[in-house]
DRENKOLLUM-671060 format. One record per residue: x, y, z of N, C-alpha, C in turn. Coordinates in steps of 0.05 Angstrom, whole numbers, plus 5000, padded with zeros to 4 digits. Example, Ala and Ser with C-alpha at 12.3 -4.5 7.8 and 13.67 -1.06 7.14 Angstrom:
<atoms>
526448865156524649105156526449345156525749555142527349795143525850015157
</atoms>
This chain:
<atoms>
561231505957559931775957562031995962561932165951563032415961562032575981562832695998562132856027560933086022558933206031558333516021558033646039558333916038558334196058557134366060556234506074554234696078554134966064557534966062557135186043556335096008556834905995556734795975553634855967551734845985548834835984548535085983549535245995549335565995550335725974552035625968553735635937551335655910550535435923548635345899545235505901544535595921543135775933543536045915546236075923546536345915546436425885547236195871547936225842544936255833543836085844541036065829539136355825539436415847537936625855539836925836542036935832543637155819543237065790542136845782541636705754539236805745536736865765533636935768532937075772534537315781533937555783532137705751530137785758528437995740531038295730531238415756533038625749535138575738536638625718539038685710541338775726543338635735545338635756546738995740546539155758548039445744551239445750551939225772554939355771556739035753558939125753561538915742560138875713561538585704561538605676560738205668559038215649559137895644561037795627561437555628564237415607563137185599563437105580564636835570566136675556566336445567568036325560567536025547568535955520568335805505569935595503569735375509571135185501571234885481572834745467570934485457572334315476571334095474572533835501574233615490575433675506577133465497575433125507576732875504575432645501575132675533571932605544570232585568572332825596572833095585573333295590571433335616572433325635570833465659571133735673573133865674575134045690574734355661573434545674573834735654575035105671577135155671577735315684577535565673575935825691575136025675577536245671577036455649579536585644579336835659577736905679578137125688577737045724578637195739579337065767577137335782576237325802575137445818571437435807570837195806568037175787565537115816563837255813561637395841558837115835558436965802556836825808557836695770556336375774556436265746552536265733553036475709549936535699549036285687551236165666549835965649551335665640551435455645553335325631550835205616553035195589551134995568552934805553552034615546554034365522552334295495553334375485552634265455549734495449549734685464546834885467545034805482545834585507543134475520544234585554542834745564542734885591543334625611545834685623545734505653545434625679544934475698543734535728545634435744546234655761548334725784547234465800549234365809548833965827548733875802546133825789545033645782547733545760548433745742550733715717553133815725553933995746556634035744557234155772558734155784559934385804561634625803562234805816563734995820565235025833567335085842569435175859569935515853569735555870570435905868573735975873574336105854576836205868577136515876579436705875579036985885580937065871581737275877583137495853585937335845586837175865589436985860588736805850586036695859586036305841583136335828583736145808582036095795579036015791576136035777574035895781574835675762573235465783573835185762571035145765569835005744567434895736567234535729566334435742567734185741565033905727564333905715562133735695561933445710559333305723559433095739559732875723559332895693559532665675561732805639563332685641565232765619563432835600564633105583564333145560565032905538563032995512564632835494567033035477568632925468570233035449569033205428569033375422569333685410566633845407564833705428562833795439563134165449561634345444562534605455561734755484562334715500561334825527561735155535559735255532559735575544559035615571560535765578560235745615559836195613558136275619557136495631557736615657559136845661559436895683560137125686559337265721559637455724561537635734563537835737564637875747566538145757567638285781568038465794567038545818564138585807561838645827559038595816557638545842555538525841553338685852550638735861548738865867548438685888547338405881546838155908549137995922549838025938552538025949551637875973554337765994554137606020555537716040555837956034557438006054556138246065555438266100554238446108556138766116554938966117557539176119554039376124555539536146553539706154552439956142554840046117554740226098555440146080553540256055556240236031554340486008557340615992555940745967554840485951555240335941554140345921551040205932549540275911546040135914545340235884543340075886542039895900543839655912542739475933544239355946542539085948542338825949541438605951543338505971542138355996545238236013543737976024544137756022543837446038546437446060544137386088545737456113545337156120546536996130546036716149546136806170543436696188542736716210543636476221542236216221541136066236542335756218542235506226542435296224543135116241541234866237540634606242540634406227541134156246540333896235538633676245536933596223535333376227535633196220535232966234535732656227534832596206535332366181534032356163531832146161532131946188531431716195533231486199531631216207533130986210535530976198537930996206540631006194542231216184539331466181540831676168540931696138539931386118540831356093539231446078540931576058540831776033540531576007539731715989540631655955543731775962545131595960547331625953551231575982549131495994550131516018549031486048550231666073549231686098549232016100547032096103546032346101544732436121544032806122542432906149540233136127538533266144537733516131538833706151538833926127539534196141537734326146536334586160535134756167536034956167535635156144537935396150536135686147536935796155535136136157536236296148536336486135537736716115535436996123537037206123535537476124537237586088535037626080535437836053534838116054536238216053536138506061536938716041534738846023534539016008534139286015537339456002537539646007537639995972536840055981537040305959536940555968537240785949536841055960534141185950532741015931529541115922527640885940525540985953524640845968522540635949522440715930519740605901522340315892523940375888526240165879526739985900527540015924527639785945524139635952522939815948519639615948519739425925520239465900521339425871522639165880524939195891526838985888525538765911525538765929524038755957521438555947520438615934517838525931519738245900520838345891522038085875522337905884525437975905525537735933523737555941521637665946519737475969518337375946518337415923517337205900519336995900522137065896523936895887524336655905523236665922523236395952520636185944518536325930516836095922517536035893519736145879520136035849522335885851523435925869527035755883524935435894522935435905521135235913520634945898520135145866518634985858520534945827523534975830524935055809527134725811526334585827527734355829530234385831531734545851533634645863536134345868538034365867539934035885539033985912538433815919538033655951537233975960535034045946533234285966530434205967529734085990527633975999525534285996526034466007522634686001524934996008523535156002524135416011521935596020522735826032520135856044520336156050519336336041519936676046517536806068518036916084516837106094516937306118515737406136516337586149517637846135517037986112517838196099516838376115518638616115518138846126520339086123517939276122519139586115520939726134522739756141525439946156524840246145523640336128524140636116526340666117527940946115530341066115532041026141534440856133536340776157538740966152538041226170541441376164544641256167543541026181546040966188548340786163545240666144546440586112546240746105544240966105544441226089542440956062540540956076538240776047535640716064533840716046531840526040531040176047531240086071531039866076528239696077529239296056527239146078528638996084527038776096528238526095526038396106526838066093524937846092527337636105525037426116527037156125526736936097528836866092528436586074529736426085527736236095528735896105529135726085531135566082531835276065532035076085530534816077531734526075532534396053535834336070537134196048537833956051538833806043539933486038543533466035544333306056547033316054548533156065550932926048551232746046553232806077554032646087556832636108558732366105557032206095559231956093558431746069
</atoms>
């Protein structure tokens, strides 16, 4: 088995949800990138460096799923995104990998101000672990679940647009549910609520809690 990490799940969290978004991301720019495969080709490195989320990979025109078909490694303005396929390509098969990059609108990083908005932000609160039972054993290994809590926190400067976006959110936790997510046991949105005008972002605030249980190998 291979070992997995908590951010890896979150990773995969994140992509999904910047993949599902209704709104149209307004800032940075999308790319793609084309390749054919070489014989059982796994390793596809993207050509532009500082990339915020991966929208689409496809092979041969048939859509794959983050875990299930391939992984990601993120890199930053120095290193590279690698996209890494859990079962070789065939030879001259064509794989398009979608992605986004500069900036984004739904972001992870919290900051008490910012110009730009609208603003989408996933905050980690909270996490735990639960036994998985007798031994701990997994498909695939010796495994635990996670318990993890997230605040999503939607920000803008029109108060009609953060209700707008806001009200997407707390959809997107029962369609992340039932979207057969990697080793994501359920998701679960609620406690939404209205902040009105926070001078201190200078916006339009809500925020909702979204809890995940996840699945995750250790040995």
């Amino acid at each position: 088995m291979t070992e997995e990490f908590f951010y890896q799940r979150e990773d995969e969290l994140y992509d999904w949800i910047a993949q599902n978004l209704v709104t149209a991301d307004p800032l940075g720019t999308n790319e793609t990138d084309t390749f054919t495969a070489t014989a059982s080709q796994t390793v596809f490195t993207l050509t532009n460096k500082a990339v915020c989320y991966i929208k689409s990979v496809t092979v041969n025109s048939v859509l794959q799923k983050r875990g299930w078909d391939y992984t990601v490694t993120y890199g930053d303005v120095n290193q590279d995104t690698v996209v890494t396929m859990n079962t070789g390509v065939s030879v001259g098969l064509s794989v398009v990998i979608v992605y986004h990059i500069t900036d984004t609108f739904f972001d992870r990083e919290y900051s008490r101000a910012t110009e730009i908005m609208p603003r989408i932000i996933l905050i980690y609160l909270t996490a735990s672990k639960q036994r998985a039972g007798l031994g701990d054993i997994m498909t695939g290994g010796v495994g635990t679940f996670i318990n993890a809590s997230y605040r999503i926190e939607v920000r803008s400067l029109n108060a009609q647009e953060a209700r707008r976006l806001a009200s997407e959110m707390f959809n997107m936790a029962d369609k992340a549910r039932h979207a057969n997510l990697y080793k994501t046991v359920w998701t679960l949105g609620s406690d939404m609520q209205q902040l009105n005008f926070d001078p201190d972002k200078n916006a339009y605030t809500f925020q909702m809690t979204l809890d995940v249980k996840w699945q995750l190998l250790v040995q």
